[in-house]
C-alpha positions in Angstrom: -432.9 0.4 6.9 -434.9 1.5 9.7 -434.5 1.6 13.7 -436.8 -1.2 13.7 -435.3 -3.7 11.3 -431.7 -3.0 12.6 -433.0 -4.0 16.2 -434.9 -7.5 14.6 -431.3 -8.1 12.9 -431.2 -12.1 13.2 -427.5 -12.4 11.6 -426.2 -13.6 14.3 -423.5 -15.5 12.5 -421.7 -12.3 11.6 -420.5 -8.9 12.9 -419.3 -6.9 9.6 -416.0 -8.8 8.3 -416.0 -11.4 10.8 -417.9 -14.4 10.7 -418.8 -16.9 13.3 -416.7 -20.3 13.5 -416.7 -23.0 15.7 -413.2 -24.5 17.0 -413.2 -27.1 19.7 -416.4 -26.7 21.1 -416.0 -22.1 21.0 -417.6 -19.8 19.1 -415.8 -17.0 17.6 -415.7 -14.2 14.9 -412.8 -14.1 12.2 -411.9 -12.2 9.6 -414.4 -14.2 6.3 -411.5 -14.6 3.8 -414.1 -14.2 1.0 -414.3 -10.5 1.7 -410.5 -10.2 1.8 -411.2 -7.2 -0.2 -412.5 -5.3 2.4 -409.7 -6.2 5.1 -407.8 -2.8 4.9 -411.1 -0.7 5.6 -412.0 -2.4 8.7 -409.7 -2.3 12.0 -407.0 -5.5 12.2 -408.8 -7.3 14.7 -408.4 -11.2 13.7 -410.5 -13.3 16.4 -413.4 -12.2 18.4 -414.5 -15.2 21.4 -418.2 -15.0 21.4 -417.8 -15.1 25.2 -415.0 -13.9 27.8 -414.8 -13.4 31.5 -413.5 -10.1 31.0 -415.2 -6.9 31.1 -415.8 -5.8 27.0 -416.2 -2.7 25.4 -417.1 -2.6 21.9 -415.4 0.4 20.3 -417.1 1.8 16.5 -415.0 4.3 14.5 -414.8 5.5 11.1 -411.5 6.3 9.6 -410.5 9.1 12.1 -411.4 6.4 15.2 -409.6 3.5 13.3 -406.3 5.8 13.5 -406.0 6.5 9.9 -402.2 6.8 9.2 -401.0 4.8 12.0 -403.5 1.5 12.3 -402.9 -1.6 13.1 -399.8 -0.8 14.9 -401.1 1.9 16.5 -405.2 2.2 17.4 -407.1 4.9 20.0 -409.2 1.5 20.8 -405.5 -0.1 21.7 -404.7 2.9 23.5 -408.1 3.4 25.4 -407.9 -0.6 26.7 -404.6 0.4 28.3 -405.9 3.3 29.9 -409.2 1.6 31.2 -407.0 -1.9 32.4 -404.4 0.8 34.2 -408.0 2.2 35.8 -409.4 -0.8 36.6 -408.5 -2.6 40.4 -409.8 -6.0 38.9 -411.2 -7.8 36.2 -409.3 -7.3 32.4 -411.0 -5.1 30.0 -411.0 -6.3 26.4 -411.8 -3.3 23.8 -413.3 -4.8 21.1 -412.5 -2.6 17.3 -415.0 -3.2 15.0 -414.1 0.0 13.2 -414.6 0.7 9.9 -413.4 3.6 7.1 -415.7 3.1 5.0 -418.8 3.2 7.7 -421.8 4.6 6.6 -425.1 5.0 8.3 -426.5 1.6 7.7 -422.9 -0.1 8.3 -423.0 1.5 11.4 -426.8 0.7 12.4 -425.7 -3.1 11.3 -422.4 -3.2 13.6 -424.2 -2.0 16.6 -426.7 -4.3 16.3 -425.1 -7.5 15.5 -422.1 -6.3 17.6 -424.6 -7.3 20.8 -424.3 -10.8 20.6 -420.9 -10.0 22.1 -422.7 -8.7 25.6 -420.5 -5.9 26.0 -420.2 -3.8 28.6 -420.1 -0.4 27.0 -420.2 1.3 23.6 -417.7 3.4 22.4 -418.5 5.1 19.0 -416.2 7.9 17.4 -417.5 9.0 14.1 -417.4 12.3 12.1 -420.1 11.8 9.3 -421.7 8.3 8.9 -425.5 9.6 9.0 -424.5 11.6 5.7 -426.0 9.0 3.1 -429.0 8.5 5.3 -429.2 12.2 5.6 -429.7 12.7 1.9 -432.1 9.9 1.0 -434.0 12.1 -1.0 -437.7 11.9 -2.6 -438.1 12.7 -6.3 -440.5 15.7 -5.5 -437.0 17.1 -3.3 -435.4 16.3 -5.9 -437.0 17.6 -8.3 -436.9 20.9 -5.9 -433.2 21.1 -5.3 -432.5 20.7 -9.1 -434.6 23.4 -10.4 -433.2 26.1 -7.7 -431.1 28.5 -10.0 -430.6 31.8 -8.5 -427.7 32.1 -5.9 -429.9 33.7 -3.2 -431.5 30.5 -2.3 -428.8 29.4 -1.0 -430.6 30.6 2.4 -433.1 28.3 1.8 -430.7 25.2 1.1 -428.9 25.7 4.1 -432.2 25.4 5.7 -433.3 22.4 4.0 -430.0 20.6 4.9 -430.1 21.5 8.3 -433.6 20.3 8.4 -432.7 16.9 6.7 -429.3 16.5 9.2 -431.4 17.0 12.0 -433.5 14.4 10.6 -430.2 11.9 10.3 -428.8 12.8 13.6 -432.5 12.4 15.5 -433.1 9.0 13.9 -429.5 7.8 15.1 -429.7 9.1 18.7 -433.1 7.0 19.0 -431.4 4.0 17.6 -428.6 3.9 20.2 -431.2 4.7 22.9 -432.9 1.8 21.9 -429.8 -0.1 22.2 -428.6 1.1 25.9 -432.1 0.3 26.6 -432.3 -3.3 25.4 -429.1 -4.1 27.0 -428.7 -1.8 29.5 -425.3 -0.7 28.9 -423.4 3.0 29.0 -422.6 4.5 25.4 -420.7 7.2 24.9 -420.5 9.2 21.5 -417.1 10.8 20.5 -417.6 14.5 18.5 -414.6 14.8 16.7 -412.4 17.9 16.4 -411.0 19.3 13.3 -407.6 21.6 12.3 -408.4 24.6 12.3 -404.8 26.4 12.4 -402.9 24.2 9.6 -405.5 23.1 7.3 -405.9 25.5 4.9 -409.8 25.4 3.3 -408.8 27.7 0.5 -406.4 24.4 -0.5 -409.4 21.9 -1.4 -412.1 24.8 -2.0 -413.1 26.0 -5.6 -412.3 29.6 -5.0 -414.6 31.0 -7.8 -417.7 29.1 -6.1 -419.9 31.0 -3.6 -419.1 34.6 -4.4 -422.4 35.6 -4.3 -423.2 35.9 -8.2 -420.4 38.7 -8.0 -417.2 37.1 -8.7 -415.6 40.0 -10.3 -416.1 42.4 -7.5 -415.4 39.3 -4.8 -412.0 38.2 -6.4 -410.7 41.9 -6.7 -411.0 42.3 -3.2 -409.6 39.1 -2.3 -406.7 40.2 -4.7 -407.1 43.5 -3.0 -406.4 41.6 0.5 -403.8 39.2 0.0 -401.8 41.8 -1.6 -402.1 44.1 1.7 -401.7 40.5 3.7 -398.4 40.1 2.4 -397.2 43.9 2.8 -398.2 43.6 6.7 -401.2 46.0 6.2 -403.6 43.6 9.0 -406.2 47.1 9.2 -406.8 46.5 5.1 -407.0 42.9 5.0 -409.7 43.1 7.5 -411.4 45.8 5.4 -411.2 43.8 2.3 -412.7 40.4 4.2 -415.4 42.0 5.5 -416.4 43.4 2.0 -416.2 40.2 1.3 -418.3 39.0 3.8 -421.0 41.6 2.2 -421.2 40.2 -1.0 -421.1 36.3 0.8 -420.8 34.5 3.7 -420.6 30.9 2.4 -416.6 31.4 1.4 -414.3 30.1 3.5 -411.2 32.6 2.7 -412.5 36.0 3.9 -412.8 34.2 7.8 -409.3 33.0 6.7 -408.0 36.2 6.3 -409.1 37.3 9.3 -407.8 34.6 11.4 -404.3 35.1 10.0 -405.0 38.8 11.1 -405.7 37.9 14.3 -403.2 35.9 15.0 -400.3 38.2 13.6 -402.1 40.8 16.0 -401.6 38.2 19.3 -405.6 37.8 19.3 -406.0 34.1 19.9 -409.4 34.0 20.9 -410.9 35.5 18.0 -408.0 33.6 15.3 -409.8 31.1 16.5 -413.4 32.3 15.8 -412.9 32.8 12.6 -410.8 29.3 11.6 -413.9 27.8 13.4 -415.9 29.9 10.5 -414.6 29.1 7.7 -414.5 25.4 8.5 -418.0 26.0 8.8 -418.7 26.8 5.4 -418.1 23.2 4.9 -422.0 22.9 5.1 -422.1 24.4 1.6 -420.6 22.2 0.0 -423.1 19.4 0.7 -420.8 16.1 0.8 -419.6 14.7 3.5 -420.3 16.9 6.2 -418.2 16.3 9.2 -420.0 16.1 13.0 -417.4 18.9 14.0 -419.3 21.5 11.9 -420.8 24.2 14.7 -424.3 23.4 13.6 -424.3 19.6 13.7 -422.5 19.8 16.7 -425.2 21.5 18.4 -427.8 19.1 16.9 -426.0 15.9 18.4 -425.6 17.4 21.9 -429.1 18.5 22.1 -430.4 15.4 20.7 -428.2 13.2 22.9 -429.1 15.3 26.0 -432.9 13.9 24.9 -432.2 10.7 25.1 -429.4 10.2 27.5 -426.5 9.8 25.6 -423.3 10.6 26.9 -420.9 12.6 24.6 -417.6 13.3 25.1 -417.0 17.0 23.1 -412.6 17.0 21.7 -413.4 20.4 21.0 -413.6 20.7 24.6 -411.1 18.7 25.4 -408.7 20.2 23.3 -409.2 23.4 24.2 -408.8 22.6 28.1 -405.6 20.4 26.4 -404.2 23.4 24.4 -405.1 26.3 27.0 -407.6 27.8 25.0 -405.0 27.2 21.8 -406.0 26.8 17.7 -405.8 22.5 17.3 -403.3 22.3 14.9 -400.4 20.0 13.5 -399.6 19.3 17.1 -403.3 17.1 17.1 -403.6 16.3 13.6 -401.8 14.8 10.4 -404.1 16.7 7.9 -407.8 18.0 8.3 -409.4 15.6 10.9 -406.6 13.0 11.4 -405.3 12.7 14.9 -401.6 12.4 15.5 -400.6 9.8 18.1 -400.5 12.9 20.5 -403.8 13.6 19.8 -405.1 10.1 19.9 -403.2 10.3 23.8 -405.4 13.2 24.4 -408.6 12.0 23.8 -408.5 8.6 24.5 -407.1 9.8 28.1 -410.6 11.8 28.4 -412.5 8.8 26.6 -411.5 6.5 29.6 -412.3 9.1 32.3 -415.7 9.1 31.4 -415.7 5.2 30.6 -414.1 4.1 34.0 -416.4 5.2 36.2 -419.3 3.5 34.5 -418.1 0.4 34.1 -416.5 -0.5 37.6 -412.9 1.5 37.1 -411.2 3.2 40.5 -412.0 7.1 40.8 -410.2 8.8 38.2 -409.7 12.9 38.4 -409.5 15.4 35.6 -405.9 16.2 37.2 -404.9 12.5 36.7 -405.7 12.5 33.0 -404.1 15.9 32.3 -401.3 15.1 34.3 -400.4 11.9 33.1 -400.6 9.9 36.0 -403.2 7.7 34.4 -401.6 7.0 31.4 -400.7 4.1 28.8 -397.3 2.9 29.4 -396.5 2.4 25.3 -393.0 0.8 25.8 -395.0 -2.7 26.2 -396.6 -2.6 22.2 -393.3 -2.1 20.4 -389.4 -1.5 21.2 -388.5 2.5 20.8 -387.1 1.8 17.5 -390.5 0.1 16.1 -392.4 3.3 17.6 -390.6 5.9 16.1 -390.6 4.0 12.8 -394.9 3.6 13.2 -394.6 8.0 13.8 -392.5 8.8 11.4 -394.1 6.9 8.4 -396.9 8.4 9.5 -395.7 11.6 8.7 -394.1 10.0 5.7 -398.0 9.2 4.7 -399.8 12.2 5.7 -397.4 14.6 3.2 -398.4 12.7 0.0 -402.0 12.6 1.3 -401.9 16.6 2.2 -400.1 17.0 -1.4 -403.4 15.0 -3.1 -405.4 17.5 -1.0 -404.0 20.7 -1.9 -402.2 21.7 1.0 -399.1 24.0 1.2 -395.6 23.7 1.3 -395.2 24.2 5.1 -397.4 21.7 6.2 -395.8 19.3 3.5 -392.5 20.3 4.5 -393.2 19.5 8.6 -394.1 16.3 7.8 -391.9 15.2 5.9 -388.7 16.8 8.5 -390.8 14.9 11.2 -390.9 11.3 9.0 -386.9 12.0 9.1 -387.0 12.8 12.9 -388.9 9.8 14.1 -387.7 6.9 10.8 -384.3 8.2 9.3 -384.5 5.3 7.7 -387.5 7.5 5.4 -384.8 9.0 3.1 -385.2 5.8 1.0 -388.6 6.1 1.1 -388.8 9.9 -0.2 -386.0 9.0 -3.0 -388.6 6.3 -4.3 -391.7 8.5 -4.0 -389.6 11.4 -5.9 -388.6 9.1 -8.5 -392.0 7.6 -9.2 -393.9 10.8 -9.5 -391.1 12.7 -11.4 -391.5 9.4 -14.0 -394.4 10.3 -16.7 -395.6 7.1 -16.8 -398.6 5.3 -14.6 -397.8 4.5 -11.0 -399.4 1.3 -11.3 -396.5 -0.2 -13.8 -393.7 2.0 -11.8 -391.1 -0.7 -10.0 -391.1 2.0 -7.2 -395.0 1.5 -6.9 -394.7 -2.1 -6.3 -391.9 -1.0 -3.4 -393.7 1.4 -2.0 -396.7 -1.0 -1.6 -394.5 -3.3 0.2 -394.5 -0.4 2.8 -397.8 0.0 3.4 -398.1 3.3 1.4 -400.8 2.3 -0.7 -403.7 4.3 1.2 -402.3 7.7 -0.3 -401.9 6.4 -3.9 -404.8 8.2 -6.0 -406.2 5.1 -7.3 -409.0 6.6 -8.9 -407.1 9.6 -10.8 -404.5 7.1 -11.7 -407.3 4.9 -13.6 -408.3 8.4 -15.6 -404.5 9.0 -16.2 -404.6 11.8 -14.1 -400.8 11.5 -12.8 -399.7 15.0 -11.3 -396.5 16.4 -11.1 -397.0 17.1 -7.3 -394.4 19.9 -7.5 -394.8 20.9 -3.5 -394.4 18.2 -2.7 -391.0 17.5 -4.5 -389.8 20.5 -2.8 -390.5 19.7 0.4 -389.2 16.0 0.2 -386.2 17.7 -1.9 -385.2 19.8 1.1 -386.3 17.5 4.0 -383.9 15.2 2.7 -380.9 18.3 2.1 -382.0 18.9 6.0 -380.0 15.2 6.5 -377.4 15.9 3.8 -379.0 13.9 1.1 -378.9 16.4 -1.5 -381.2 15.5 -4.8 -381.3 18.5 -6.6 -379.7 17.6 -9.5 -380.9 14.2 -10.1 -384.6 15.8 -9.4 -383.4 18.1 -12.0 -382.4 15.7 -14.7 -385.8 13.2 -13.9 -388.1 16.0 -14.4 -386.3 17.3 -17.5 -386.6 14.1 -18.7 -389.9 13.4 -17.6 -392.0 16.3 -18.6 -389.6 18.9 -20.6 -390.6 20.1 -24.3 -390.4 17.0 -26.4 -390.5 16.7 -30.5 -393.6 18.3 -31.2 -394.6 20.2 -28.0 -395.4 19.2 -24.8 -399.8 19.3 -23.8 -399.9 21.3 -21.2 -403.2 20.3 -21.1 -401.9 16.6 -19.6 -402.8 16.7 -15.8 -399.4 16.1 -15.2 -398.9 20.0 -16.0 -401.7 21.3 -13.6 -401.0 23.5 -10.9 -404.3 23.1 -9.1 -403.8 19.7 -7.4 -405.9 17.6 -7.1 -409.1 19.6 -7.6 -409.0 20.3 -11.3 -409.1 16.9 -11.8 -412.2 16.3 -14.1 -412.0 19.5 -15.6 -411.2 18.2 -18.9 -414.5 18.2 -20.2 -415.6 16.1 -23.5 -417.4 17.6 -26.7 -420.1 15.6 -28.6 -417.2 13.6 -29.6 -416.1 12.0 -27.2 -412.5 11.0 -29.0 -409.7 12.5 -26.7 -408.9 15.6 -29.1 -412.3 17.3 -28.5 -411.7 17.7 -24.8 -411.2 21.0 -23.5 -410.3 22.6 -20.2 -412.8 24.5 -18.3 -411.5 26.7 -15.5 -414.5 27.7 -13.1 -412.2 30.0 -10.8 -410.4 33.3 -11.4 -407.5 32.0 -12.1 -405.7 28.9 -14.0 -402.1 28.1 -13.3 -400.0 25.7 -15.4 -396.4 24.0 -15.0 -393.9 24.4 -17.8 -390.8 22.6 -17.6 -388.1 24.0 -19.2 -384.2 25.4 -19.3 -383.0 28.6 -19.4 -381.1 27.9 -22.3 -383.7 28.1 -25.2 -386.2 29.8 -26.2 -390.0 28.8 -25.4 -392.9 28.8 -28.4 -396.4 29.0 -26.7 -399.4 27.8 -28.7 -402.3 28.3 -27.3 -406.5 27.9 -28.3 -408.9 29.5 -25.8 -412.2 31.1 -25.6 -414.3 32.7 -22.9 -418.2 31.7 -22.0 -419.4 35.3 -22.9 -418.2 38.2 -24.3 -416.0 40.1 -22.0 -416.7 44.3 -21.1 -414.6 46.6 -22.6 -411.6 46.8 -20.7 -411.4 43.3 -19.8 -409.0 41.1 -20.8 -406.6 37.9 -20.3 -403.5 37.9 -19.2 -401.0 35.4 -19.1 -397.8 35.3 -16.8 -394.9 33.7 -17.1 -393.6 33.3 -13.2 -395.5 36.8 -12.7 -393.8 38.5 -15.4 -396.5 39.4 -18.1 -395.7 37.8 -21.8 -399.5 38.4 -23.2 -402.3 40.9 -22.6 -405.6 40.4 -24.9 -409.2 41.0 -25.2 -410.5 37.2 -26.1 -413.4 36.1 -27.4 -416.5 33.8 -27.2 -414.8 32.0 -29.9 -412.1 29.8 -30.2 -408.8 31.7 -30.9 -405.1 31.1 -31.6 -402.4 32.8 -30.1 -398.9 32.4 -30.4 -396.4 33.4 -27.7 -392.6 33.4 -27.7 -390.8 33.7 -24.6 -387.4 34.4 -24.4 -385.0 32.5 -22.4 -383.8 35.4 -20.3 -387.9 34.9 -19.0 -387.3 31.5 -18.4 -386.1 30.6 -14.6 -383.3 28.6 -13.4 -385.5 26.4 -11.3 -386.6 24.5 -14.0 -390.3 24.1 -13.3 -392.0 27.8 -14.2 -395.2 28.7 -13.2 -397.9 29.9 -15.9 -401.0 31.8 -14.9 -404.0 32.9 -16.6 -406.1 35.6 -15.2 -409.4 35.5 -16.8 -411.8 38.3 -17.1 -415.0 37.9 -14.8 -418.1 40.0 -15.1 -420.5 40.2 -11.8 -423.7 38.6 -12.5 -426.9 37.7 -10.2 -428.0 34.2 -11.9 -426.1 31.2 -13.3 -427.0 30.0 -16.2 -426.9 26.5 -15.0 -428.4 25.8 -12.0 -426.5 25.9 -8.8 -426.2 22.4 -8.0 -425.1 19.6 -9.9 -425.5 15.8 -9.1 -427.5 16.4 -5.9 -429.1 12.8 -6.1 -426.0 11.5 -6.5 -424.8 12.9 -3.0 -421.6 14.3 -4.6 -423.6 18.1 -5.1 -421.4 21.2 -5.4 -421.8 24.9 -6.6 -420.3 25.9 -9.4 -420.4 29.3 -11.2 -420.4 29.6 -14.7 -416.9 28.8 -16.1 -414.4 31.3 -16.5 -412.4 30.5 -19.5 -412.0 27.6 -21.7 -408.8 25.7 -23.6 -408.8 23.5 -26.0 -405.3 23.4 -27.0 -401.9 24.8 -25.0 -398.5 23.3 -26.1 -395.2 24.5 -25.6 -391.7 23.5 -27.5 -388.1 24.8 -27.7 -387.7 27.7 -30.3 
């Protein structure tokens, strides 16, 4: 939809979910109960008067403005309108959330546009990437150009393309909302969000076999080479390796991760922070869903707002002046992008400094704001108890959804000791969560699922891989709920013990290690089973596209363990390659494999086995360096869901384990 036919919008009967009623003689918006469907992607406002005597700001968010984790209960749009009525000497001012989690770039257009007939005072908009589907609204000749690109150095060229085609998205959105403070003469201020750059870990969601440059041998033997000398203490050789690295490719994210844990082990701040900012930038390069806190889009907004006389309020500023020139971490967000209720505080407190002013509010200082003298009082919204219950599940919420993205123990771990810290009541809701995903069956007809939904934990159930059967065993995340809950005296270790022995230990038969519920590479391996020419379940195989594959085998140390395995390799390996197979990083098979399907047979003896029942299983594959894919580099484009994938590593069809 274009600028023009967004401004000529004549539905004036509705503003997104809510729809125009009259009662007595007014006009307002409510929630349309025929789209009760969409209620949980759209902010928990009910009623909307057409008209009020107070001051309004309408306030636009996607799912990091909405408050993701904490809404309704807790909103930066509630938060802001107690800051801005604290500000102001006279006259209330009504914040008006029309946010949206699901907000795209026409959503957005739509909401601006009908959201006039409201005649607010001010815009507020926070948003991270909703000008991404407008952004790649392709032609079939660029198409037809992106498709045929094959050879991994024009990736120089595609970063140029999609930098040309965001400035496109961004240009076209800035003249929009300049047409809009035009029309109706009214401020707007545009909120760049800030991102995680100490906590998140990139390596966690990124497939670590992509973008090596068409040398993936030589690129994962110096990232082996690096994490080795990471974990002896060796900084000088980690930074050696990285920078190889960097000479083979700089569209990885874990080289600039390895030398931001360098720096930061070595007291450098300043340039930790330099290089987490760098590998989040690589986020360009995976072309989906690129956030508005990447370096290069950043830059495109500001200057483009700057052109047409938006105001924008920068939290990578504001943090930084917030954090004394700090890394953003946990401290400001729940997972990637996320803000915790601190960091909503934070940048809400700078959103209304800038708002206040414009709008009629007393003189505010920078000094106020960081000082908390101008500051919502939050003991008015809820009781303490009711607070701490809102933070700590939370908490409770962002460890399952940091598990589903491949995040690390610690992080997991922190959240869930914080859930307990803020809602001690969350022990019952970690023994519920650890019983449903310790059960192999699907969520969906678990009792605990229906529970748990009672709670509002819905939002981090993986609807999607549930409806593929692609139930994980989420092992971190047991672990950290297992000792979270030890930290209170709650000690599950041996029920967890018994459920997963149950659940997912050698049965008659063997147990498929090829069932997702076995994968260690959660949730990105998802979809890697891929389907022959018949499409019957049995002709499925497992294609790893990294360096590495790592498996889950359940079992006691009190038999022994039969390994049946079928596997194969893309191409033929060199001469002194070969696959080897660990068993908790003891070796228990060393081969030369073929291009063909092969049997092995593997007996591990229960002296291998370990005592903490679940054992990890890794398969190294042989990778030989090579300058063009076979493929093409990017798969899907059209679709908007485009990523690069190498050739695959290694194949398996079949991989079973029983009791000897």
């Amino acid at each position: 939809m274009s600028k023009e036919e967004n401004m000529n919008c004549n539905k004036k009967d509705r503003i997104g979910i809510w729809k125009a009623r009259e009662r007595a003689g007014a006009i307002s918006f409510e929630r349309d109960a025929a789209l009760y469907r969409e209620f949980s992607y759209w902010a928990w406002t009910l009623s909307i008067p057409l008209k009020s005597p107070n001051k309004r700001v309408v306030f636009i968010g996607d799912s990091v403005g909405m408050g993701h984790f904490y809404q309704p209960l807790l909103t930066p749009a509630q938060y802001l309108e107690k800051l801005l009525n604290q500000g102001m000497s006279h006259n209330h001012i009504d914040v008006i959330d029309l946010s949206c989690k699901t907000l795209d770039y026409n959503k957005f257009m739509e909401i601006c546009t009908s959201s006039m007939i409201l005649k607010p005072d001010a815009l507020m908009i926070f948003i991270g990437n909703s000008w991404w589907d407008y952004a790649f609204e392709m032609t079939d000749d660029e198409i037809k150009r992106i498709t045929s690109v094959k050879n991994i150095d024009n990736i120089d060229y595609m970063s140029q393309f999609i930098e040309g085609k965001l400035k496109s998205a961004i240009v076209s959105q800035m003249a929009f909302l300049n047409a809009i403070k035009e029309k109706y003469d009214i401020p707007i201020i545009f909120i760049i969000p800030e991102v995680n750059l100490k906590d998140w870990q990139n390596e966690g969601c990124f497939f670590i076999g992509s973008l090596n440059g068409g040398k993936p041998r030589s690129w994962s033997a110096l990232k082996e080479k690096a994490q080795i000398a990471y974990n002896e203490g060796d900084y000088t050789l980690v930074e050696e390796a990285a920078e190889e690295m960097l000479e083979i490719t700089t569209y990885n994210p874990i080289p600039y991760e390895l030398l931001a844990k360098c720096k930061m082990n070595q007291g450098d701040i300043k340039q930790a922070k330099r290089y987490y900012r760098m590998a989040f930038n690589t986020q360009i390069y995976r072309f989906k869903n690129i956030p508005s806190s990447i370096s290069v889009v950043k830059e495109l907004i500001l200057k483009t707002a700057l052109i047409y006389g938006i105001e924008v309020l920068d939290l990578q500023k504001v943090f930084h002046r917030q954090l004394l020139g700090g890394i953003p971490g946990k401290d400001m967000f729940l997972d990637s992008c996320h803000l915790t209720a601190n960091g909503i505080r934070v940048a809400m407190n700078h959103a209304a400094l800038s708002l206040l002013p414009q709008i009629g509010g007393i003189g505010c200082k920078a000094e106020d704001i960081m000082e908390g003298k101008i500051e919502a009082d939050e003991a008015d919204e809820a009781d303490e108890k009711d607070r701490n219950m809102i933070l700590g599940k939370a908490h409770l919420l962002a460890a399952i959804h940091c598990q589903h993205e491949g995040q690390p123990y610690n992080l997991l771990y922190y959240h869930c000791i914080e859930a307990l810290r803020y809602w001690p009541q969350s022990t019952e809701a970690m023994k519920m969560y650890i019983q449903l995903i310790t059960a192999k069956v699907p969520w969906f007809i678990h009792k605990n699922y229906t529970e748990l939904s009672k709670i509002d934990f819905w939002p981090v159930f993986p609807k999607k891989s549930q409806l593929y059967g692609l139930n994980s065993m989420e092992k971190e995340l047991i672990n950290a709920m297992v000792d979270a809950l030890r930290s209170v005296n709650i000690d599950m270790r041996e029920k967890v013990r018994k459920y997963i022995i149950d659940g997912f230990g050698p049965i008659d038969g063997g147990t498929n290690l090829l069932e997702p519920y076995y994968w260690g590479k959660n949730p990105y391996s998802y979809g890697k089973i891929h389907q022959g020419l018949d499409t019957s379940k049995d002709y499925g195989y497992y294609k790893e596209i990294g360096t590495e594959s790592l498996f889950y085998l359940v079992a006691d140390d009190k038999h022994d363990i039969v390994l049946d395995i079928t596997l194969r390799i893309p191409e033929e390996s060199q001469m002194n390659d070969e696959v080897v197979i660990r068993l908790n990083k003891n070796p228990v098979f060393r081969g030369r494999v073929c291009s063909q399907w092969r049997d092995y047979r593997i007996v591990i003896p229960k002296e291998t086995i370990g005592k903490a029942i679940i054992n990890y299983i890794t398969i190294k594959w042989p990778l030989k360096d090579k300058t063009e894919w076979e493929s093409g580099i990017f798969n899907r484009f059209h679709e908007g869901s485009a990523h690069i994938f190498p050739p695959a590593s290694g194949n398996i069809i079949r991989f079973k384990a029983r009791y000897l």
